[in-house]
C-alpha positions in Angstrom: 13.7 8.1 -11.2 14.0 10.6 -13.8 17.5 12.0 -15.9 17.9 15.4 -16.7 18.7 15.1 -20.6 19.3 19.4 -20.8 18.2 22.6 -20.9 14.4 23.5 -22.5 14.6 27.5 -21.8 15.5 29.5 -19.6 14.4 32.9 -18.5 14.5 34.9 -15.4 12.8 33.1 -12.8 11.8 30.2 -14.7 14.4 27.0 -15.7 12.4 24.1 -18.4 14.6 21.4 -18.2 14.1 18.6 -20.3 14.2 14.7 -18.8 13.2 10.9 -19.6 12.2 9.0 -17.0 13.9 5.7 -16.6 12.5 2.3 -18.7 9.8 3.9 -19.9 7.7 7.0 -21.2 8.1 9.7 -23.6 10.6 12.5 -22.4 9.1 15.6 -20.5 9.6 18.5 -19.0 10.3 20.1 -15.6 9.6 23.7 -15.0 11.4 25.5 -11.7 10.3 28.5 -11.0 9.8 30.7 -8.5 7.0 30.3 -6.5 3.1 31.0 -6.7 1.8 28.9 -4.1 -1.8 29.8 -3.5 -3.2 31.0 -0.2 -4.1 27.6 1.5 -1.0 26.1 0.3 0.8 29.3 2.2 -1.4 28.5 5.5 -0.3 25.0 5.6 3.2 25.8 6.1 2.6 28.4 8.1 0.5 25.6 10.5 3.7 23.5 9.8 6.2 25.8 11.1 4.2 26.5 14.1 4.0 23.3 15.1 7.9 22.8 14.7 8.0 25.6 17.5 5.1 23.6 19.6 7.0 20.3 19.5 10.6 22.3 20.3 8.7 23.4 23.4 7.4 19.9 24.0 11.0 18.3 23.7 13.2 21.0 25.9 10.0 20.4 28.8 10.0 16.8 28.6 13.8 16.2 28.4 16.1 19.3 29.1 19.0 17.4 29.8 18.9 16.5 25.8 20.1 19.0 23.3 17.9 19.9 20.8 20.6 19.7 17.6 18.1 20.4 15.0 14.3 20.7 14.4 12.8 21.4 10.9 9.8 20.8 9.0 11.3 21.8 5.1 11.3 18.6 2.6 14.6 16.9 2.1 13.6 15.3 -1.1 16.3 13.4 -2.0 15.7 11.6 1.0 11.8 11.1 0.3 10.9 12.9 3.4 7.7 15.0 3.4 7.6 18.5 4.3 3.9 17.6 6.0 6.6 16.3 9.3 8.8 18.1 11.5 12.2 16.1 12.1 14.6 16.7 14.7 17.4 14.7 16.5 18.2 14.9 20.5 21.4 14.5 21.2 23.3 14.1 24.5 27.3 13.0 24.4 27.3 11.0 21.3 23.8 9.6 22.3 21.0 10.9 20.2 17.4 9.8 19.4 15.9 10.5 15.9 12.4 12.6 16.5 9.6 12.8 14.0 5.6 15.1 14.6 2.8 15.5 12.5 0.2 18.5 14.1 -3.4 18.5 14.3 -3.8 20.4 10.8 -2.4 17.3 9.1 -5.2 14.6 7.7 -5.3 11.1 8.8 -3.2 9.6 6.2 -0.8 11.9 7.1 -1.2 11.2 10.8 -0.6 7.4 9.9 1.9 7.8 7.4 4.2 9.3 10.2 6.0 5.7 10.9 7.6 5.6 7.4 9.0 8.7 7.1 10.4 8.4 10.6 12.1 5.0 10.1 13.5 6.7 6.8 15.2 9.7 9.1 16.3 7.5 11.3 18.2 5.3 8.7 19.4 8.4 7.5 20.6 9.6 10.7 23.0 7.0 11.1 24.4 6.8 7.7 25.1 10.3 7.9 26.1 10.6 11.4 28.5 7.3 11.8 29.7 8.3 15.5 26.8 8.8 17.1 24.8 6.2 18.6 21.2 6.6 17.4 19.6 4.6 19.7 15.8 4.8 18.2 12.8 7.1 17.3 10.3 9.1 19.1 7.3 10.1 17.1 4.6 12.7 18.7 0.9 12.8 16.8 -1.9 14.5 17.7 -4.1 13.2 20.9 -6.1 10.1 20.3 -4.5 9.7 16.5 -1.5 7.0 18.0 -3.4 3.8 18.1 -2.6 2.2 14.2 1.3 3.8 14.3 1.0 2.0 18.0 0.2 -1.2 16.9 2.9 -1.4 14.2 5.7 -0.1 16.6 4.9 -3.4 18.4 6.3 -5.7 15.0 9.3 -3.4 14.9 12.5 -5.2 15.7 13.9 -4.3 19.0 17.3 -5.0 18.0 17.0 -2.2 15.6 16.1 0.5 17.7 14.0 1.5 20.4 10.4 2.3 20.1 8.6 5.4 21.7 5.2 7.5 20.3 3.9 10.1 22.4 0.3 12.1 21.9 0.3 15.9 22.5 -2.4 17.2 23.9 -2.4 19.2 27.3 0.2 17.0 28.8 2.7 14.5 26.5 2.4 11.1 27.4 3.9 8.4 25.7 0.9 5.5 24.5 1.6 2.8 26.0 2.6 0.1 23.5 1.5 -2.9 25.3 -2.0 -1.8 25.4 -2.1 -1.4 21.5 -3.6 -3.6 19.3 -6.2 -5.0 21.2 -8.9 -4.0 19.0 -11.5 -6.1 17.5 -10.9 -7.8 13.9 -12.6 -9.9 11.8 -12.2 -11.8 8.5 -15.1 -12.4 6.2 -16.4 -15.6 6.1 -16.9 -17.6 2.7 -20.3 -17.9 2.5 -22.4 -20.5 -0.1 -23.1 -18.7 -3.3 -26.7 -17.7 -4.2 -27.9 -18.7 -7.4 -29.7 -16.0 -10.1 -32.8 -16.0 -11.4 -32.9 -17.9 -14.4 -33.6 -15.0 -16.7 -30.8 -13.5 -15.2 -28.6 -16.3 -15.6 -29.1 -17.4 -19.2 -28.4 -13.3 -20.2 -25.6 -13.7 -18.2 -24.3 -16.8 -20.2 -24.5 -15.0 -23.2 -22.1 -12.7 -22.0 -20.4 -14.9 -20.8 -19.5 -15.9 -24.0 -18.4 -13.3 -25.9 -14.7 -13.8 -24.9 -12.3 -15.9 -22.9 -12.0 -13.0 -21.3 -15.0 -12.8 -19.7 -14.3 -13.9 -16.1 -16.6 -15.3 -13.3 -15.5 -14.6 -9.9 -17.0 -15.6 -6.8 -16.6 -13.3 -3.9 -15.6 -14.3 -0.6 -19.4 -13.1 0.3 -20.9 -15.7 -2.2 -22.2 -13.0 -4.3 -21.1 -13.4 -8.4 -18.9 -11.1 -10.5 -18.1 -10.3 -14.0 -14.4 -8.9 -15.4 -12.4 -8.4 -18.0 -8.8 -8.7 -17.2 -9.8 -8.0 -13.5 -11.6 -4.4 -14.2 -15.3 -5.6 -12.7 -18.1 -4.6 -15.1 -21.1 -6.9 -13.0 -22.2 -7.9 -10.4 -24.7 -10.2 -8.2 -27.3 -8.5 -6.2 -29.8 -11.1 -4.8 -31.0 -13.0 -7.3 -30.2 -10.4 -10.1 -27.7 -8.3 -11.7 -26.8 -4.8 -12.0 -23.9 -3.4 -14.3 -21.5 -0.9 -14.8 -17.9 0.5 -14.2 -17.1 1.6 -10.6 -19.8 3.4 -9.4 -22.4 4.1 -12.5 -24.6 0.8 -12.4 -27.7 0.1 -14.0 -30.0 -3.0 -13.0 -29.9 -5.8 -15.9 -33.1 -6.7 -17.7 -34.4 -7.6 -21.0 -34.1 -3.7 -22.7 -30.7 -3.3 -20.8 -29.3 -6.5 -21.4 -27.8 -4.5 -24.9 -26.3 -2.1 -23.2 -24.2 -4.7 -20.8 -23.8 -6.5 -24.4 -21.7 -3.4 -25.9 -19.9 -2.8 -22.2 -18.4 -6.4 -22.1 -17.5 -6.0 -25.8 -15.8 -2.5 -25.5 -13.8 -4.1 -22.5 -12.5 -7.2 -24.2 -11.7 -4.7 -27.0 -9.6 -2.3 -25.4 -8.5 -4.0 -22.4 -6.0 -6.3 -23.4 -2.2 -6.1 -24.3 -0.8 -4.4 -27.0 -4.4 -3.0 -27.8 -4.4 0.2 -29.9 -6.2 2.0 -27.3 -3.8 1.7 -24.7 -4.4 5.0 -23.7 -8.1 4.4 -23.1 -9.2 5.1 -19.4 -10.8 1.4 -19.2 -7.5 0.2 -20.1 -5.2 1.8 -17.6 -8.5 1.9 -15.2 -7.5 -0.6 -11.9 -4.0 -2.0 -13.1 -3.2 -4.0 -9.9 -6.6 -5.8 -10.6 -5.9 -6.6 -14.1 -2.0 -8.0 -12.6 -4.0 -9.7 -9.7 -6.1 -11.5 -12.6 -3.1 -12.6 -14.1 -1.2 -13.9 -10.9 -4.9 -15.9 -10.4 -4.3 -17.8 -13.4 -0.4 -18.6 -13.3 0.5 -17.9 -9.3 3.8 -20.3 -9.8 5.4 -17.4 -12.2 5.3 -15.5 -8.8 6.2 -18.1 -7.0 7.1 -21.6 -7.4 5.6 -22.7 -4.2 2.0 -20.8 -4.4 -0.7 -23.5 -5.0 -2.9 -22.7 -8.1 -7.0 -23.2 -7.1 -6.3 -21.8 -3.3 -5.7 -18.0 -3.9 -8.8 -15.7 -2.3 -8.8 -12.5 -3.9 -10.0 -9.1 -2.3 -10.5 -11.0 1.2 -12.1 -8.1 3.3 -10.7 -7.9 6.7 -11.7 -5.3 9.5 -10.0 -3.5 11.9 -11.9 -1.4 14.5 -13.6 1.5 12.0 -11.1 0.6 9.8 -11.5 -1.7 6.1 -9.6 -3.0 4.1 -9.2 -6.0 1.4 -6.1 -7.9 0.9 -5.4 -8.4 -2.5 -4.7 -12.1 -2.5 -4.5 -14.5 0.3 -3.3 -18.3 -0.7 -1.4 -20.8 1.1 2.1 -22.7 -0.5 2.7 -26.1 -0.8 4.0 -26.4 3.1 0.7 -25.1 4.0 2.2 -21.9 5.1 0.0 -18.5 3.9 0.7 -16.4 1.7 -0.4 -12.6 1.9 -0.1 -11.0 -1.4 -0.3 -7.3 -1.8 0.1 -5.8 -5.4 1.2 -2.3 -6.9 1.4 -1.3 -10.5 2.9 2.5 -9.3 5.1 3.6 -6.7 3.9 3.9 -3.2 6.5 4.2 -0.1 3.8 3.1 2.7 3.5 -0.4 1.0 5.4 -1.9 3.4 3.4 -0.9 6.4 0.3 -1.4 4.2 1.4 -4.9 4.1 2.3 -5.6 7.8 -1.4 -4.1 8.6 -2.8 -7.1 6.8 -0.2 -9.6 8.6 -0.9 -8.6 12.0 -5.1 -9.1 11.5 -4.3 -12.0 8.9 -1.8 -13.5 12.0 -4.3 -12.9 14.9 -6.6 -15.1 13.3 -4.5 -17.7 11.7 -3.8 -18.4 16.1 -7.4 -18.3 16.9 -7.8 -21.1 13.7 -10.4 -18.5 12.4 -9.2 -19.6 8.9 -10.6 -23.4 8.8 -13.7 -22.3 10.8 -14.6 -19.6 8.1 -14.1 -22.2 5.6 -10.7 -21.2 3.9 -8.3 -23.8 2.4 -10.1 -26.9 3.3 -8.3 -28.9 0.9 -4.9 -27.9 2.7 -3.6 -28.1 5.9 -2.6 -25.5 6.9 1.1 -24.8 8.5 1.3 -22.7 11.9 4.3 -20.6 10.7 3.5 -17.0 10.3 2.4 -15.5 7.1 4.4 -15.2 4.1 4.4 -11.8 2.8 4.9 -11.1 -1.0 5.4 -7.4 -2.1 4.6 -7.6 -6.0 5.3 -4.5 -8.1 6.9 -3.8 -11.6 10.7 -3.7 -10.4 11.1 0.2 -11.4 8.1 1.1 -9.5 9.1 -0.2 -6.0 9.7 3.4 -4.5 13.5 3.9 -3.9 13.1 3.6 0.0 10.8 0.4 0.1 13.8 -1.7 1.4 14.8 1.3 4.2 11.5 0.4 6.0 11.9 -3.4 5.6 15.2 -3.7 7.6 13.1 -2.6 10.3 10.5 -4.8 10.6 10.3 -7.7 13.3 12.1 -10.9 12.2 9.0 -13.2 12.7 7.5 -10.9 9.3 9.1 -12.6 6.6 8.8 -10.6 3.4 9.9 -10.7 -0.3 10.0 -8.4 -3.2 9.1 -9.6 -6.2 10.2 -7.4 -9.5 8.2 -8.0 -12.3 8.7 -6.6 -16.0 7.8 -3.6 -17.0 5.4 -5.0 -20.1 3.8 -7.3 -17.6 0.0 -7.2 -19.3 1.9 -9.0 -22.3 3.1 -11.9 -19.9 4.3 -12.2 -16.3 8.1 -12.2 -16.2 10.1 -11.9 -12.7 12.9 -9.7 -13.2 14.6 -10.3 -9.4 13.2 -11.5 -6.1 14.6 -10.0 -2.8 14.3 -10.9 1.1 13.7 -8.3 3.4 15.7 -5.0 3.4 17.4 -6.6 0.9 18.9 -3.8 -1.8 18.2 -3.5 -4.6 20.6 -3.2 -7.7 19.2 -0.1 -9.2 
C-alpha cells in the first residue's frame, strides 16, 4: 500500500524512511527502531507465546500420529496475519491440515476475527507448499467463544476444504457444526411514521430549507431524521426533536431552535466536495454514510439493476446478544435482494461482516419475514438468495479481500464494486469483480 521513496536519517538503532502511499496523500515517514514496547504490550506476548505451548500440547494429545511441522504466534505481515494468533500446520505423508488459536487473553473481536486470518494461512499454505495436500483448517478458541466463527464455517464451500473449530477448555471438543446457527433473529419491522408536534414541525421546515442538502430520512422504526450528506444532525423523539452530532444532543425548542439553525448551516458549509475545510472533523466524520447518501440517490451508478425508491438504509437486524445494521438493503429489477455493505477505509473482515448479514437477511427472506414486515410491497420479490455488493474506493479494498471470498459457499454470490478515489465529487465505478475474483493492483 505504501512505496519506500528513500532514506530520511539514519542513526544507530533508528532507520526514518521516507514513503507515499499509493493514489493519494502527502508523502510520510516510517520510523524503525528498536523496540520500546511498554509493559502491557510485553505481557500480551508473553500470554501469546504461552498459549502457542498450551495449543502444541493440545494438538500432539489430540492427534499424535500428526507431526507438528511448525507452530508460531510472531506476525507474518506481508501476509496480513496478526501476531494476536498462533498458526501451525500438521502434517502426516504429504497430508497436512492448516491450524489457527486465539487464547482466553485475546478480546472478542479477536476471538471472532480468527476465521479470516485462518482462511488467509491456509491459502497461503498451499501456494507455498504445492505438494502437499492441505486438506482444510482447524481453528481452537477459547470455551463457549465458537458459536459466530461456527455459524460461518457452515457457508464455507466444502469443496474448498474441510471445516473443523474446536473449544479448549478442560477437554477439546470439536463444536459441532450442525448445531450452530440456530439462534434467534429478527429484522425490524417498518413501522408507520409518527407525526411532530406542530411547533416542532414548522421549525423543522425552516431547516429544512436552508439547503438541498438538508435531507429527511425515515427510519425503518418510523421515527424522522435530519442529514447532511448522510452525517445525522436530528432526530425524532415522540412528537419532538432533539439535536446534535453523535452523542451530544440537546432537546429542540424555541431558544434552541438557533443553535440547530447555525449546526445545519456549519454542515452544509463544510460537508460537501471540494469544500475548503476538508480537513474539518464534520467533514471526514462518518464517510460510508455520506457514500451511502449518495448511492440513495443514484443506486444504478452502482448497479444497473438496483431499483431507485426501494433501498432501506441502516435496516437493524439482531442476532442473539448481538446488533447490527446493514447499510443498505434493496431489491433489483428481477426482484432478487440486494445486501449492500459500504467501506470508505480498508478493513480485511468485510467479507465475513458481509456474509453475517446474508445468513440473518437469508433465514428470513425463507420464512417470507420481508413482505410480512412490510418491505418492498411494490415488488415481488424473487426467491434466489441475496445479492451481496462489497462497495469500497478500489485502493481501499484490503489486499486479501478476494483470499477470503474464494472460500465462501457458492449459493453467496458476491461482487466488488471499486469506486474512485474522489467519490464525494461524483460516483464513478472504476472495476467490478465476482467472487475471489483478483484484482489488478
Amino acid at each position: 500500500m505504501r512505496q519506500v521513496t528513500g532514506i530520511h536519517r539514519e542513526k544507530p538503532g533508528r532507520l526514518e524512511l521516507r514513503f507515499q502511499k499509493f493514489g493519494k496523500g502527502p508523502p510520510g515517514t516510517l520510523v524503525v527502531a528498536a523496540s520500546k514496547a511498554a509493559s502491557e504490550q510485553l505481557e500480551r506476548r508473553s500470554q501469546r507465546l504461552q498459549f502457542s505451548k498450551v495449543l502444541r500440547r493440545w494438538l500432539l494429545r489430540m492427534e499424535p500420529q500428526w507431526k507438528l511441522l511448525q507452530i508460531s504466534s510472531e506476525p507474518m505481515t506481508a501476509q496480513s496475519l496478526s501476531g494476536r494468533y498462533t498458526r501451525a500446520v500438521q502434517v502426516r505423508g504429504n497430508r497436512a491440515w492448516a491450524v489457527m488459536g486465539v487464547g482466553e487473553h485475546e478480546d472478542r473481536t479477536g476471538v471472532d476475527g480468527i476465521l479470516t486470518f485462518g482462511l488467509i494461512w491456509l491459502d497461503w499454505l498451499r501456494m507455498s507448499s504445492p505438494n502437499r495436500v492441505l486438506e482444510g483448517l482447524k481453528l481452537f478458541v477459547p470455551r463457549g467463544q465458537g458459536e459466530t466463527t461456527a455459524r460461518r464455517i457452515r457457508w464455507l464451500n466444502p469443496e474448498a476444504g474441510r471445516w473443523e473449530i474446536y473449544e479448549m477448555g478442560e477437554d477439546s471438543v470439536p463444536l459441532k457444526v450442525e448445531d450452530a446457527g440456530n439462534l434467534s433473529t429478527r429484522v425490524v419491522e417498518l413501522r408507520q411514521q409518527v407525526p411532530l408536534n406542530p411547533e416542532t414541525a414548522a421549525m423543522m421546515k425552516r431547516v429544512e430549507e436552508i439547503d438541498p442538502a438538508v435531507k429527511v430520512l425515515v427510519s425503518p422504526g418510523g421515527e424522522m431524521m435530519w442529514a447532511v450528506r448522510g452525517l445525522k444532525f436530528a432526530r425524532q423523539a415522540g412528537r419532538k426533536v432533539v439535536f446534535g452530532v453523535e452523542r451530544a444532543e440537546t432537546a429542540l425548542e424555541e431558544r434552541t431552535e438557533g443553535d440547530l439553525m447555525r449546526l445545519a448551516g456549519q454542515l452544509v458549509r463544510v460537508r460537501k466536495a471540494g469544500a475548503a475545510e476538508a480537513g474539518h472533523p464534520l467533514y471526514r466524520l462518518q464517510s460510508e454514510r455520506w457514500m451511502q447518501s449518495m448511492i440513495v440517490e443514484d443506486p444504478e451508478t452502482i448497479h444497473p439493476e438496483l431499483v431507485k425508491g426501494a433501498l432501506h438504509e441502516q435496516v437493524l437486524v439482531e442476532a442473539g446478544l448481538e446488533r447490527g445494521q446493514v447499510d443498505l438493503l434493496g431489491v433489483n429489477r428481477q426482484g432478487r435482494l440486494v445486501i449492500l455493505e459500504l467501506k470508505a477505509g480498508e478493513d480485511i473482515h468485510l467479507p465475513l461482516q458481509a456474509l453475517d448479514y446474508w445468513m440473518t437477511i437469508r433465514r428470513h427472506q425463507e420464512r417470507g419475514d420481508f413482505e410480512r414486515l412490510g418491505y418492498f410491497r411494490e415488488q415481488e420479490m424473487s426467491p434466489e438468495p441475496p445479492l451481496i455488493l462489497l462497495v469500497s474506493p478500489g485502493l481501499q479494498f484490503h489486499a486479501k479481500v478476494d483470499t477470503v471470498l474464494k472460500y465462501l459457499s457458492l449459493e453467496i454470490r458476491v461482487e466488488r464494486v471499486g469506486l474512485n478515489e474522489q467519490w464525494r465529487e461524483r460516483l464513478q465505478v472504476v472495476f467490478r469483480l465476482r467472487g475471489g475474483q483478483p484484482a489488478d493492483r
